[in-house]
C-alpha positions as CSV (number, residue, x, y, z in Angstrom):
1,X,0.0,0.0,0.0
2,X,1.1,3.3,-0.9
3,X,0.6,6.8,0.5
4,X,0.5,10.5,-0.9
5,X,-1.0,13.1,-2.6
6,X,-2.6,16.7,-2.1
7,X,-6.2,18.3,-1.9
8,X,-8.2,21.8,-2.3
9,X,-9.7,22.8,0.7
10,X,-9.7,25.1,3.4
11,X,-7.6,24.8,6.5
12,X,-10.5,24.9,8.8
13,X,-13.0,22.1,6.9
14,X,-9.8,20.2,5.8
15,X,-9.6,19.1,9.1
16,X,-10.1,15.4,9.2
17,X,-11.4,12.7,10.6
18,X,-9.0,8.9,12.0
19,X,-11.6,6.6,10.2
20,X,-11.0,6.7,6.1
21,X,-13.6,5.6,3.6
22,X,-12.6,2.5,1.6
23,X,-13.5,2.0,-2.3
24,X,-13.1,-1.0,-4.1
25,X,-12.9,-1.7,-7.6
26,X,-12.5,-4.6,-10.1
27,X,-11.5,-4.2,-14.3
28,X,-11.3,-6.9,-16.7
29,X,-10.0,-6.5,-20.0
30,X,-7.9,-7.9,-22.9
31,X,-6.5,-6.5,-26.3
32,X,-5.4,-8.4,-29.6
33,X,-1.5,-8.3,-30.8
34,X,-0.6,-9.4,-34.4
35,X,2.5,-11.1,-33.7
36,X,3.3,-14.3,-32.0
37,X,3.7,-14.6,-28.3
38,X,7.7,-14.6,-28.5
39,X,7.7,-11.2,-29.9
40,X,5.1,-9.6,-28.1
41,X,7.1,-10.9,-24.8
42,X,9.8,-9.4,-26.3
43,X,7.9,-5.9,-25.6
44,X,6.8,-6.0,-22.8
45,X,10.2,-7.1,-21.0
46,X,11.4,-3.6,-21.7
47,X,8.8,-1.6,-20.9
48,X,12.2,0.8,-19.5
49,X,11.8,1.7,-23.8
50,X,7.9,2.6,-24.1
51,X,5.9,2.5,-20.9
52,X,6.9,6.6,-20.2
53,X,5.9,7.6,-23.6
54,X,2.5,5.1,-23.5
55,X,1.4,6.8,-20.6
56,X,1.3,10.4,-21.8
57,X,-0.2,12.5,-20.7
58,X,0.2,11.2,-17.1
59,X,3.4,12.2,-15.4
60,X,5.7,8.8,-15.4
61,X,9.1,9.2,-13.6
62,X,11.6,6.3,-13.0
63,X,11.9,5.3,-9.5
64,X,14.3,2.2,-10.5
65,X,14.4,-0.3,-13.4
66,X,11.4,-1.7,-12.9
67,X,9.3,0.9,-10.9
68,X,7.6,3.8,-11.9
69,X,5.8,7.2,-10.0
70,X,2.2,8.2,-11.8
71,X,0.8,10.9,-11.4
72,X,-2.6,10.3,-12.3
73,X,-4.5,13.5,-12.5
74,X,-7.2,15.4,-10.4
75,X,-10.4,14.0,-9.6
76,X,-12.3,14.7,-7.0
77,X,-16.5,15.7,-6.0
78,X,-18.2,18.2,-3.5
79,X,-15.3,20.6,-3.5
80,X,-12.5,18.1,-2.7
81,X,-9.8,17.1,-5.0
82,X,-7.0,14.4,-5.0
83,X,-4.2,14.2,-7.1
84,X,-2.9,10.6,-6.9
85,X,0.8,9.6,-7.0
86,X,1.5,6.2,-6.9
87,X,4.7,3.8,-7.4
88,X,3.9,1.2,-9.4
89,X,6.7,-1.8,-10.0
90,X,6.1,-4.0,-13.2
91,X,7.4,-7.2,-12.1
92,X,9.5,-9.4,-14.6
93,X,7.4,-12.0,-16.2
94,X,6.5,-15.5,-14.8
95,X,5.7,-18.1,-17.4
96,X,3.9,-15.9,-19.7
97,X,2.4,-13.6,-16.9
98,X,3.5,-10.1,-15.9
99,X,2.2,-8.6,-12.4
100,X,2.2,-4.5,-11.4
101,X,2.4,-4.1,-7.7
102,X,2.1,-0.4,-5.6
103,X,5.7,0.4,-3.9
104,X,6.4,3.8,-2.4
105,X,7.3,7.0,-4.2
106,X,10.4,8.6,-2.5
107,X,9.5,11.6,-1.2
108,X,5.9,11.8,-1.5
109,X,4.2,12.9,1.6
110,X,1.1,11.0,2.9
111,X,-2.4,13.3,2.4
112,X,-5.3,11.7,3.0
113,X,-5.4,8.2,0.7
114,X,-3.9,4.8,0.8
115,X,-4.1,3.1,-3.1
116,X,-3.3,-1.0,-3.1
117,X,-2.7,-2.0,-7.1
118,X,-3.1,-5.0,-8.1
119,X,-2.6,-6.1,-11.4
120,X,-1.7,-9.7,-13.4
121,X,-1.7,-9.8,-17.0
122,X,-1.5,-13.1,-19.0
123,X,-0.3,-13.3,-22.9
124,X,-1.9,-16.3,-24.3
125,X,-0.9,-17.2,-28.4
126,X,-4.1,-18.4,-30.9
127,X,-4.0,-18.9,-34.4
128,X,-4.7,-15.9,-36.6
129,X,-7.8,-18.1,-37.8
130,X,-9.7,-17.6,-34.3
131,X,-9.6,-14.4,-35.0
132,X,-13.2,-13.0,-36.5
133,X,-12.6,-10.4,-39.3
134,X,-9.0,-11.0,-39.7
135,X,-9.5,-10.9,-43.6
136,X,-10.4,-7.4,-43.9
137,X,-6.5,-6.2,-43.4
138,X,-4.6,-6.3,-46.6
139,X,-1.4,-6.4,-44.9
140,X,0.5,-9.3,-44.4
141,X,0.0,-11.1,-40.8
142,X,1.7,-13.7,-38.8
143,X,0.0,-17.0,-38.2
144,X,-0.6,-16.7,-34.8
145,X,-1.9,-13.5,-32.7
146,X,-1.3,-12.8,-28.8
147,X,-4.1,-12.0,-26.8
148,X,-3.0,-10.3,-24.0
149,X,-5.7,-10.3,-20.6
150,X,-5.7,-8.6,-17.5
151,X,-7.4,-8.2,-13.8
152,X,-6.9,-5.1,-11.9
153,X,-7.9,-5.5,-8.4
154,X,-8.1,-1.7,-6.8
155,X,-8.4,-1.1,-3.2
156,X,-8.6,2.8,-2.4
157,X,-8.5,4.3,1.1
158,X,-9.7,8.4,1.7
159,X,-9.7,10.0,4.8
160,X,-12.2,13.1,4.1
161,X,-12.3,16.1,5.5
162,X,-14.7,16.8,8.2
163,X,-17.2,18.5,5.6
164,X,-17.5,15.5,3.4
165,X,-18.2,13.3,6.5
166,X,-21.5,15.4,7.1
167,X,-22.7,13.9,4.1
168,X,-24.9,10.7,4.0
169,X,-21.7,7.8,4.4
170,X,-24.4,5.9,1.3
171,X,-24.0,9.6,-0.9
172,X,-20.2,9.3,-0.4
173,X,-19.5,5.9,-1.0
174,X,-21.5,6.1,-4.2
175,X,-19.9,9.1,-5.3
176,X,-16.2,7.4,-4.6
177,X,-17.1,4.4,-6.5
178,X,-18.0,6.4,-9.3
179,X,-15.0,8.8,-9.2
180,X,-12.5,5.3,-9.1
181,X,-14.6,3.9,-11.9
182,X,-13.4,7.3,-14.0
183,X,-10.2,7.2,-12.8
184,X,-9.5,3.8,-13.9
185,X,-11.7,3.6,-17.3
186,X,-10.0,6.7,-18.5
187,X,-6.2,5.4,-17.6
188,X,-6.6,1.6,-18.6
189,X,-8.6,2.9,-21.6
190,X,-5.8,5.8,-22.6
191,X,-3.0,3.5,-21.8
192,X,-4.0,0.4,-23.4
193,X,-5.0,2.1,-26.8
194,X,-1.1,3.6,-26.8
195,X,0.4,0.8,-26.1
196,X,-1.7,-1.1,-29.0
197,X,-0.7,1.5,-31.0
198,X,3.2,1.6,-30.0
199,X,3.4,-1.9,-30.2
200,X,1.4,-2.5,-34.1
201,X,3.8,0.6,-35.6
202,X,7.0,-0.3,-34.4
203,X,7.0,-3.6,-36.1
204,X,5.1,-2.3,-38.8
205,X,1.4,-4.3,-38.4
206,X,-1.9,-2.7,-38.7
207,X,-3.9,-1.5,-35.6
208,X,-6.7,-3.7,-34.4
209,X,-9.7,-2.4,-33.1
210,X,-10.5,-2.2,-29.6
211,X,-13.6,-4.1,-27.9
212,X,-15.4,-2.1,-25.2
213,X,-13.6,-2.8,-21.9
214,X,-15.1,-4.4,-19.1
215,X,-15.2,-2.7,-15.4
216,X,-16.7,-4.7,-12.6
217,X,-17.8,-3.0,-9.0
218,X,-16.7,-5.7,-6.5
219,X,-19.6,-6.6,-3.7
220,X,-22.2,-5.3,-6.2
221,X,-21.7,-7.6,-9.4
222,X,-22.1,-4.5,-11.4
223,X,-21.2,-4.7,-15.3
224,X,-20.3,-0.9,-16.7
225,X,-19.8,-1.3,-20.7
226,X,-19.5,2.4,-21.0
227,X,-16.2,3.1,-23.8
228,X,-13.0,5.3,-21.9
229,X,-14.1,8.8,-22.2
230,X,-10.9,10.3,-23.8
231,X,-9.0,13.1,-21.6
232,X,-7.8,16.1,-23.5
233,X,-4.4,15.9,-24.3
């Protein structure tokens, strides 16, 4: 679990209270690559040469090899904002399957949030005939095709100030699990369209399209098929 960030407020209502408000959150989704599995792991093993320039326009500075500080952007409801930081480290693959952990950002000063990330993404190879509409691109294409799926598991802890807690606790929680659900649509939805995108024109293959993702509330059973609403940039 990792700590930080800053929020708009006044002094005297940013005063807070010791028991934080905890959201949850679940996402589910995959994307097509048109090469085989051995080149797409390839890609992903140094993500030291793309993962900065995927994640534009969120801030991405290099803690160590592996780790990473995000700055998210600013979300926030009823007058109070947060900007999240948070470390993430992408762990070296594991048979075919890359994790992303949180780890701390050095230097960043705890203010009012906890973020646990949890993330495991799997590349499985199929053939290229699996794949429904494949003849429509006139370009050459490998035999096989990497479908890469993921599960984010989210876990976010805010300690409000003392004018959010007046609120109805069932107004707030609703509001927080619809401010997460932005947060991560818009960032999994940015990030994995640039990455697709990346990965297709550096080896020279067209762009497949992308399916709607898939965000799941946990406790609620929830299914959101609403497409990434896309930040200006």
């Amino acid at each position: 679990m990792v700590s930080g960030g800053d929020y708009s407020t006044t002094e005297e209502s940013a005063q807070t209270v010791s028991e934080p408000t905890r959201f949850d959150s679940q996402f589910i989704d995959c994307m097509e690559m048109y090469a085989d599995l051995a080149t797409v792991s390839r890609y992903f093993d140094v993500h030291q040469e793309w993962f900065r320039r995927c994640a534009h326009p969120m801030q991405a500075e290099l803690i160590d090899r592996n780790s990473y500080a995000l700055i998210i952007g600013r979300y926030g409801s009823f007058g109070y904002e947060v900007e999240p930081k948070i470390g993430l480290n992408l762990l070296p693959q594991d048979h075919g399957v890359y994790r992303i952990e949180t780890v701390p950002v050095p230097g960043n000063v705890p203010a009012g949030y906890d973020v646990d990330f949890r993330a495991a993404m799997e590349l499985v190879e199929i053939p290229i005939s699996e794949r429904q509409g494949i003849a429509a691109w006139a370009a050459p294409l490998p035999d096989k095709i990497t479908r890469v799926q993921w599960q984010l598991d989210l876990t976010v802890f805010i300690q409000f100030p003392r004018f959010i807690q007046a609120l109805p606790k069932s107004l707030i929680q609703s509001t927080g699990d619809r401010v997460l659900q932005q947060v991560v649509r818009q960032v999994s939805g940015r990030l994995t369209r640039k990455v697709l995108e990346d990965f297709h024109q550096t080896h020279g293959l067209p762009i497949p399209k992308r399916a709607k993702p898939r965000i799941f509330r946990k406790h609620e059973h929830e299914l959101d098929l609403q497409p990434p609403s896309e930040p200006n940039e």
